[in-house]
Each structure stands twice: as C-alpha cells, then as structure tokens.
ROPAKE-731734 format. One record per residue (C-alpha): residue number from 0; x, y, z; residue in one letter. Coordinates in pm, 1 decimal, always signed. Layout:
residues N
(NUM (X Y Z) a);
...
//
This chain:
residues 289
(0 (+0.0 +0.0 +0.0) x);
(1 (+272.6 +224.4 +75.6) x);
(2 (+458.0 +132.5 -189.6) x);
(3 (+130.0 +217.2 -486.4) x);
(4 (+75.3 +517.6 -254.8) x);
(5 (+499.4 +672.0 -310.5) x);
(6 (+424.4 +571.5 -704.3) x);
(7 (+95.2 +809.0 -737.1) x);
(8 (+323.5 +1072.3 -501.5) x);
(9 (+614.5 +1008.2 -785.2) x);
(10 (+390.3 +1027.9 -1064.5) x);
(11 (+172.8 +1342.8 -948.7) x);
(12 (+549.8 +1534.5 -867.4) x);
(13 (+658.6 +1402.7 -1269.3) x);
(14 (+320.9 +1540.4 -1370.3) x);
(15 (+363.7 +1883.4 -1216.5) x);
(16 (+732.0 +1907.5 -1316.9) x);
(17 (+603.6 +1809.3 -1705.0) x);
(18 (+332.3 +2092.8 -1698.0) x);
(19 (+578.7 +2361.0 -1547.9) x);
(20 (+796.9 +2260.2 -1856.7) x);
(21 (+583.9 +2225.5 -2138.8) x);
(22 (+366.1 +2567.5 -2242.1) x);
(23 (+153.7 +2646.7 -2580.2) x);
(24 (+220.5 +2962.3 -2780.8) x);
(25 (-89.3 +3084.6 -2958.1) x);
(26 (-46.1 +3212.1 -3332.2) x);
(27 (-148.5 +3510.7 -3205.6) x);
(28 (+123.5 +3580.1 -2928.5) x);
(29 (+515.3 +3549.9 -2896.5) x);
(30 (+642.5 +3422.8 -2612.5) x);
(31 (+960.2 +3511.2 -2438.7) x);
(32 (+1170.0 +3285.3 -2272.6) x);
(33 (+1312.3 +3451.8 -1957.5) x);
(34 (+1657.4 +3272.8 -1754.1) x);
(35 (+1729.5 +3378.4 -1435.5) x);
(36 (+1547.6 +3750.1 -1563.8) x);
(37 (+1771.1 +3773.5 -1880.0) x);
(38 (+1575.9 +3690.8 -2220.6) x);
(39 (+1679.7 +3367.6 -2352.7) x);
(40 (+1470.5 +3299.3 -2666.9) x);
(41 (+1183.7 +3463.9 -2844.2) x);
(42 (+965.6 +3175.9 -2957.1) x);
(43 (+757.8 +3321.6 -3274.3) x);
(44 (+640.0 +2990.3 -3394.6) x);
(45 (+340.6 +2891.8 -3282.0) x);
(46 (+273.2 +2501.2 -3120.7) x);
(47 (+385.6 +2300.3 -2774.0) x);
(48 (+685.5 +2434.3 -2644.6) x);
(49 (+986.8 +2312.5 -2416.0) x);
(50 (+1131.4 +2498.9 -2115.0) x);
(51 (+1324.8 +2432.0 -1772.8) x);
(52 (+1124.9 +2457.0 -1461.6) x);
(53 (+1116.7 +2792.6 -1262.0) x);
(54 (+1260.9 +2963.7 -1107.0) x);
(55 (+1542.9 +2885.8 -1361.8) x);
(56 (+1264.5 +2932.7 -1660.7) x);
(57 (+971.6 +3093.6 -1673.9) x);
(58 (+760.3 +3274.9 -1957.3) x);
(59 (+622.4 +3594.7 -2092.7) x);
(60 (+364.6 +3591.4 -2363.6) x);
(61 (+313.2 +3897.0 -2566.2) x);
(62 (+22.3 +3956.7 -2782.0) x);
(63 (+83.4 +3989.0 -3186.8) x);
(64 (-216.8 +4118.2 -3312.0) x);
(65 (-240.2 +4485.6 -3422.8) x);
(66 (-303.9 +4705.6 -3161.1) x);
(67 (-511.0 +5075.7 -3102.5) x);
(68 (-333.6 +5354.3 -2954.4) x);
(69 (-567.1 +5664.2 -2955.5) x);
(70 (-480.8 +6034.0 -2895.5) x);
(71 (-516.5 +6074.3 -2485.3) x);
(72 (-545.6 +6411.7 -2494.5) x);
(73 (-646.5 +6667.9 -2747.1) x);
(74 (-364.3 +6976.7 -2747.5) x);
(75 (-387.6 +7269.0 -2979.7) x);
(76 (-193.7 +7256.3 -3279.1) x);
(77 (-154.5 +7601.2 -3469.5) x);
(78 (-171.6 +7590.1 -3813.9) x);
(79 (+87.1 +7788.9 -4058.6) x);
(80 (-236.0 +8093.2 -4055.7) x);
(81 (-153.0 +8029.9 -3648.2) x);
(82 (-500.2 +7928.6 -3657.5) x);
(83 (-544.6 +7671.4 -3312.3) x);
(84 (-689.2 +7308.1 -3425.5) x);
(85 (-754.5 +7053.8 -3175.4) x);
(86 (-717.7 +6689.6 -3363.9) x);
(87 (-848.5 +6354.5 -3250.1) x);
(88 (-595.0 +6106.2 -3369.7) x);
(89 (-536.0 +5720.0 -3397.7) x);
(90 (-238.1 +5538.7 -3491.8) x);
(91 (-256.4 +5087.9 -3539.9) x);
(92 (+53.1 +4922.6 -3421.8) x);
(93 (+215.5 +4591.7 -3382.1) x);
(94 (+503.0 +4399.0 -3212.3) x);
(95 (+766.9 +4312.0 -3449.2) x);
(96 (+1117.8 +4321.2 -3263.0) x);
(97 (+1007.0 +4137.9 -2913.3) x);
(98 (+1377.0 +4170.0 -2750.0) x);
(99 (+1384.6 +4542.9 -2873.7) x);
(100 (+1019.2 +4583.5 -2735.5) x);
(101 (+1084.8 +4404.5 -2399.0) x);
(102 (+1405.0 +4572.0 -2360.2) x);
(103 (+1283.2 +4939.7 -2448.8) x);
(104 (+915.1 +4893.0 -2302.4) x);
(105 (+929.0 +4572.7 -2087.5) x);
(106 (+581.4 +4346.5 -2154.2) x);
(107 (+366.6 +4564.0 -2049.3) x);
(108 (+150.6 +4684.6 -2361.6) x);
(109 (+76.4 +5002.6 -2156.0) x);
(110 (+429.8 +5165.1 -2107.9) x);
(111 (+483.8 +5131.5 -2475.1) x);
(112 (+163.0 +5355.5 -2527.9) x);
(113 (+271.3 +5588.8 -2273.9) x);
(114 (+592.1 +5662.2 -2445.4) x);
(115 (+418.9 +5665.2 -2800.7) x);
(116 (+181.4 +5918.6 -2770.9) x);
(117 (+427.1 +6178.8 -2712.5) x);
(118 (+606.1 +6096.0 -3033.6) x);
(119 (+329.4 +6065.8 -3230.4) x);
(120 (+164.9 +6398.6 -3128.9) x);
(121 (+497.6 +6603.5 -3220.6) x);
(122 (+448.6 +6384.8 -3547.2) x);
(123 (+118.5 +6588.4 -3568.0) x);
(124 (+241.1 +6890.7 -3454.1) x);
(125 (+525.0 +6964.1 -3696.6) x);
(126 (+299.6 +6844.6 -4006.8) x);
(127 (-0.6 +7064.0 -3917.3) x);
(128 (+221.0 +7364.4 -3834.8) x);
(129 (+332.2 +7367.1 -4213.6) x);
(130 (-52.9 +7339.1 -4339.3) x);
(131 (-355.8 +7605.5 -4378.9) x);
(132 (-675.4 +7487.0 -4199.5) x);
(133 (-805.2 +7455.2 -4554.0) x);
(134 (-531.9 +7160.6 -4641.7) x);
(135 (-576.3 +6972.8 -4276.6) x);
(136 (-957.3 +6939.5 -4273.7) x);
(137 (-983.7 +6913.1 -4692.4) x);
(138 (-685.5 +6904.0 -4963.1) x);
(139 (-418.2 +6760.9 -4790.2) x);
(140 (-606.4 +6542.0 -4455.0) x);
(141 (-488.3 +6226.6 -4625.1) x);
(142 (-104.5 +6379.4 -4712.5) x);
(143 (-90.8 +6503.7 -4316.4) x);
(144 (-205.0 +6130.2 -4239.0) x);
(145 (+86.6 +5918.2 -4459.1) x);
(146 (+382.7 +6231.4 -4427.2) x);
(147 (+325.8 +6118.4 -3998.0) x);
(148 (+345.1 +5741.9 -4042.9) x);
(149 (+661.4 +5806.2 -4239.8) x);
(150 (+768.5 +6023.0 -3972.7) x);
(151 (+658.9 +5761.2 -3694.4) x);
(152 (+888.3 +5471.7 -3894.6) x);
(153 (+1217.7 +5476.5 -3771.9) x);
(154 (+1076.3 +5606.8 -3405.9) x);
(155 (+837.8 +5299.9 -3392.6) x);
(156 (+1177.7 +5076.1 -3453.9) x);
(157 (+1326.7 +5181.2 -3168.0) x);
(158 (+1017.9 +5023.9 -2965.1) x);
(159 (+1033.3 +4738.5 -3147.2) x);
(160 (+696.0 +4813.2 -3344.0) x);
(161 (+538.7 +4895.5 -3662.9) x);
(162 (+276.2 +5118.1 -3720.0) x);
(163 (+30.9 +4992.3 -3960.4) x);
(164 (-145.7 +5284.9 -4020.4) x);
(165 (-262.4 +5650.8 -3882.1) x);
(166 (-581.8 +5825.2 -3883.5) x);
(167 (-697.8 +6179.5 -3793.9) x);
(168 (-1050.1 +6099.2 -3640.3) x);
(169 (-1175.2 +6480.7 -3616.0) x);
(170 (-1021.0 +6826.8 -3676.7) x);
(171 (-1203.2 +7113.2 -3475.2) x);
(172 (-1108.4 +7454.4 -3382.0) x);
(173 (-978.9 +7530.8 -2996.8) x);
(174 (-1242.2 +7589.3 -2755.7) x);
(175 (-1148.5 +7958.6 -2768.9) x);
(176 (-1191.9 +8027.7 -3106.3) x);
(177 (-1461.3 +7808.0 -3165.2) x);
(178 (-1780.9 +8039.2 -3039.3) x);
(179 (-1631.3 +8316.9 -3250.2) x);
(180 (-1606.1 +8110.3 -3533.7) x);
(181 (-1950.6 +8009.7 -3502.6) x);
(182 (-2049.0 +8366.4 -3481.9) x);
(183 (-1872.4 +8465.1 -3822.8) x);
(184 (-2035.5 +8135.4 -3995.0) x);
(185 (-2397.7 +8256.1 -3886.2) x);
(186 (-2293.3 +8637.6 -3984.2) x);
(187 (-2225.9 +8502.9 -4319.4) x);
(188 (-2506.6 +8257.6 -4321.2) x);
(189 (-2742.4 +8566.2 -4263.1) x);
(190 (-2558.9 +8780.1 -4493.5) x);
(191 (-2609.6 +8540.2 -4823.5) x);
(192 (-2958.6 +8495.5 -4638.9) x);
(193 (-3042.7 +8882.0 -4708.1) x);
(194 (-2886.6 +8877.2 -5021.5) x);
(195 (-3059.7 +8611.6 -5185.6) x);
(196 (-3386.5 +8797.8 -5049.9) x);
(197 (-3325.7 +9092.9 -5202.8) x);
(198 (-3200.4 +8917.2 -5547.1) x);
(199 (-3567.4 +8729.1 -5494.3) x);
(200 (-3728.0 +9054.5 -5423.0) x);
(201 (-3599.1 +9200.6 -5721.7) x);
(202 (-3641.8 +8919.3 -5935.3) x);
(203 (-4045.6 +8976.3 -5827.4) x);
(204 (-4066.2 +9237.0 -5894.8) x);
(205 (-3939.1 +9250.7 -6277.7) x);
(206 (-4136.2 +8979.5 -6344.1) x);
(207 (-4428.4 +9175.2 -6161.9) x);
(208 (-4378.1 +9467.9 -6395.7) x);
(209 (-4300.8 +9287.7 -6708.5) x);
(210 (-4634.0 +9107.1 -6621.4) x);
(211 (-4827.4 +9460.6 -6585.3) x);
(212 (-4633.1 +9564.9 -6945.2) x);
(213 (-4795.5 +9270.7 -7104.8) x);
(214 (-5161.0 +9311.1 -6933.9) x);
(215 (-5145.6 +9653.4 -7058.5) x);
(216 (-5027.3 +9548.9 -7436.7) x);
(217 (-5302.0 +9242.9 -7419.4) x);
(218 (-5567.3 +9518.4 -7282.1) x);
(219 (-5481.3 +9770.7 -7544.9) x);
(220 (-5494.4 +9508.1 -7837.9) x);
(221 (-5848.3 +9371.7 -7705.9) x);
(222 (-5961.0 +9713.1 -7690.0) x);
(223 (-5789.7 +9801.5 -8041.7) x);
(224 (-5976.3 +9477.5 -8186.6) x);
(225 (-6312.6 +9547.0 -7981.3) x);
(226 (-6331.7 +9869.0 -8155.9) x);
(227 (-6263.3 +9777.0 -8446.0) x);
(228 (-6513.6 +9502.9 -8470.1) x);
(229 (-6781.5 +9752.2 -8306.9) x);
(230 (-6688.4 +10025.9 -8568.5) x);
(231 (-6731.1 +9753.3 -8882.4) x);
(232 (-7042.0 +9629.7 -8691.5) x);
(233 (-7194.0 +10009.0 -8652.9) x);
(234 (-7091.5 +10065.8 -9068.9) x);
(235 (-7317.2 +9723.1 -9114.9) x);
(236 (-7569.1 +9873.7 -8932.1) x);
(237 (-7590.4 +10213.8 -9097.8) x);
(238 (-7574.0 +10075.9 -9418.8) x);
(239 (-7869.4 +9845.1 -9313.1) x);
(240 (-8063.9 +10121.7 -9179.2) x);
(241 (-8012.2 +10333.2 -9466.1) x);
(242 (-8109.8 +10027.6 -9700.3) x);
(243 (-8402.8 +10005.6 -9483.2) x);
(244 (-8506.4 +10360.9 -9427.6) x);
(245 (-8453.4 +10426.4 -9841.2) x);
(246 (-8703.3 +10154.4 -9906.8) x);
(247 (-9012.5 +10280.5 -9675.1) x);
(248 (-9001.1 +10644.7 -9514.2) x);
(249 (-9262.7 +10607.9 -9299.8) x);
(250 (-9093.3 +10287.0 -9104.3) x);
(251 (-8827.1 +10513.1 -9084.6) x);
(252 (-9007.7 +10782.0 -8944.3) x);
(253 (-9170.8 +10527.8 -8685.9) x);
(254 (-8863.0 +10357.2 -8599.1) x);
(255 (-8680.3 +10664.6 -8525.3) x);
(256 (-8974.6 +10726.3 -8314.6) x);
(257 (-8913.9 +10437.0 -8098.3) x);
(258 (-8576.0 +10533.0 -8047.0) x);
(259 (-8690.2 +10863.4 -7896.0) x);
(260 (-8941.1 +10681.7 -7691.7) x);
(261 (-8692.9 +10445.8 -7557.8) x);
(262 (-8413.2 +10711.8 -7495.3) x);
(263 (-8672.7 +10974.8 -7286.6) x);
(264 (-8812.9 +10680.5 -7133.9) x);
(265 (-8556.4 +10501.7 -6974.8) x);
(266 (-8699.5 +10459.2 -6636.9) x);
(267 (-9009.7 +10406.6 -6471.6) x);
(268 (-8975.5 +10691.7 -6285.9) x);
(269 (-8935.4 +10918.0 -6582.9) x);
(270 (-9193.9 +11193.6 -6607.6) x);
(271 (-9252.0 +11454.5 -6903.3) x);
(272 (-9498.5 +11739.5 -6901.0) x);
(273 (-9587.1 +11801.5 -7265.5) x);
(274 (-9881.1 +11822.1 -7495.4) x);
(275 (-10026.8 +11496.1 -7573.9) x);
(276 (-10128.2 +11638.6 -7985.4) x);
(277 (-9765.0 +11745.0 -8002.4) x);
(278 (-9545.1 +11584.6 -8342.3) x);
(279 (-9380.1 +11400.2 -8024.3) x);
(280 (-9656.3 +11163.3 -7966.5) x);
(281 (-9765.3 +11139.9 -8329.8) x);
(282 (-9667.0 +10748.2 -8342.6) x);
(283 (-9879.3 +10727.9 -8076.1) x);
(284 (-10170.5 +10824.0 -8188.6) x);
(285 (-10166.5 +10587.9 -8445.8) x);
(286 (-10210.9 +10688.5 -8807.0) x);
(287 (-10415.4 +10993.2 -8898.5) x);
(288 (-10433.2 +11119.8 -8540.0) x);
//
C-alpha cells in the first residue's frame, strides 16, 4: 500500500514538473523565454513548447495582433495661418522586434503607449504647423495622415513596433476660437440669407412689372380689336338702316320714333310734361291722329 501510494506521489510530482515545462504559444502571441530575468529565446512559432522549470525558466507571452493607440489628450496645434486646431488622432501598431520591445518597453503593452503618444503627437504637430486649416480638414487630410506614419517609422523601430497605419478621427477649432467662429459662420449665413432675399425681391418684382407691361399690351390690343369690330359692326348697321329707311319712309319715321321713346323713357320713374297732340306723340296716336 505504501509502496502504490509513493508511485501516485512520484507520478503526481513528474506530472507537475512536465506541466511547469511544457507551455503552448498561440499564433497570435510570442512568447519570451526569460533565464534567471535575462531573455533567452523569443519563440515566434506557434505550437507546444519546451522549457526548464522555474525559477530557472519561466515565460512571458506577448500579444501579436495589431493594436489601437488613440490620442489621450487633445492639445492645440496652430496651423501655418496660427489658426489653433484641436485633432483627434489614432495610430494601429504591432510587435515586431520582441527583444527590442521588452528591452525598451518591458511586456507591459501600456508603457509602450505611454511613451508613443508623445512621439506621435509632435508627429502631428510639426505636419499641421506647415498646413492652412483649408489643407488639414480638406486638400491635404490624407497627405498630413501618410507624411506622420513616415515620420513615426524609424521612431516605432526603436520600440520594437510597426505602425500599420494613422488616422486623424476629427479636426475642430480650440475651444477659444470656436464660439467666434460660429459667430462669423452665422454672420455670413445671414448675410447670403439677405442677399438672396433681395435678389428674390428684385427678381419679383421685374417679373411683376413685365407682367403689368404685357396686361397693358393684351388690354390695349383687345380694346384696339373690340373697336374695331364695333366700328365695322356700326358701318353694317348704318348701311342696313339706310337700305331700310330708303325703301319705306314712314318705317323710318316710326322707328326713329321708338328710339326717342326708348331714350326719354328710360326709367319708370321718368316723367314729361308736354302736350299729348304734339309731333312728339304722333306714333302714338296711331295713323291719322
């Protein structure tokens, strides 16, 4: 009994000395082999791995994969106008010299951020400085963006990184500047406001008057045409009456009676005082009255 139980004691001990030996690196970490704290090997290979037992071995992993550093703080950058810009920034980075990155940063991912940032906002600072606000928010934004990577390439090397790529997330004007800036966008928003009133006001009215012009022309013309037709129309007449009147004097005589009736007698109200045997009533009276 002793003698099974000193095997499963022997076997456990093998067991625990096997897992202290044997580790797994990811694909998507290195892993650095530390001897008595001095770096030994930098495993980049992923798969089962061999080590001595601590404290003479022991292992760091560090993680591959790009990483996101973005702007901690936002400073104000003046522009070549000295015109104050406050820019939101992010820069992708990735291990690729672990012994230069453990030995300038250790393997923690945080003190290598610390120390970037700086860098990469003097990167910022002495590309914007040579720019117009115009060329950092428009023409140039993508220019400002590859001229700081190139900048950031040989300081990244010295941390043992790469920087994959950098990105200005938003340009804005200082706090300062910003409510006076505001104040000359809505003056000028107001002034192409008023002018584009008064362009529409005087745009109205043109057409307005050039629409009275042509009322008055159409007006005229109808008029022009009216009488005309009315003076041809009158001619007909006369020339019809005359026909008429030529043919039988005494219809003429009556009719031109009935025209005086109708013009004295216009209204019900109408009174005359004359003498009923007078010529004026003779069509009256029928004939031989």
């Amino acid at each position: 009994m002793n003698r099974i139980a000193a095997f499963l004691a022997a076997g456990l001990v093998v067991l625990m000395l096997a897992s202290s030996m044997l580790f797994i690196v990811d694909q998507r970490q290195f892993a650095a082999v530390y001897a008595l704290g001095e770096i030994k090997e930098v495993i980049t290979e992923p798969g089962l791995k061999f080590k001595l037992p601590p404290p003479l071995q022991n292992v760091v992993m560090l993680d591959r994969r790009v990483q996101t550093l973005d702007s901690p703080e936002s400073r104000p950058i003046f522009t070549a106008e000295k015109k104050s810009l406050v820019i939101d920034w992010l820069i992708k980075w990735r291990i690729t010299e672990p012994r230069q990155f453990i030995r300038n940063s250790g393997t923690d991912m945080r003190n290598v951020e610390n120390r970037l940032a700086p860098v990469v906002q003097a990167a910022f600072n002495e590309e914007v400085t040579k720019r117009t606000v115009i060329a950092v928010l428009a023409t140039e934004r993508e220019k400002v963006m590859q001229d700081v990577r190139k900048r950031l390439a040989d300081e990244a090397k010295q941390f043992g990184i790469e920087v994959v790529d950098v990105r200005i997330k938003r340009v804005d004007f200082a706090s300062s500047i910003t409510e006076s800036v505001y104040r000359r966008m809505d003056s000028e928003r107001k002034r192409v406001a008023a002018e584009a009133r008064s362009t529409g006001i005087a745009e109205g009215e043109k057409i307005k008057a050039d629409a009275d012009r042509q009322r008055e022309i159409i007006v005229a013309e109808a008029y022009r045409d009216a009488q005309k037709i009315k003076g041809e129309g009158d001619a007909k007449a006369s020339a019809l009456y005359a026909e008429a009147f030529g043919r039988d004097a005494q219809f003429a005589q009556f009719y031109r009676s009935l025209e005086a009736y109708r013009a004295s007698f216009s209204k019900k109200s109408d009174v005359m005082v004359v003498d009923p045997s007078s010529d004026f009533f003779k069509a009256m009276r029928g004939p031989g009255k």
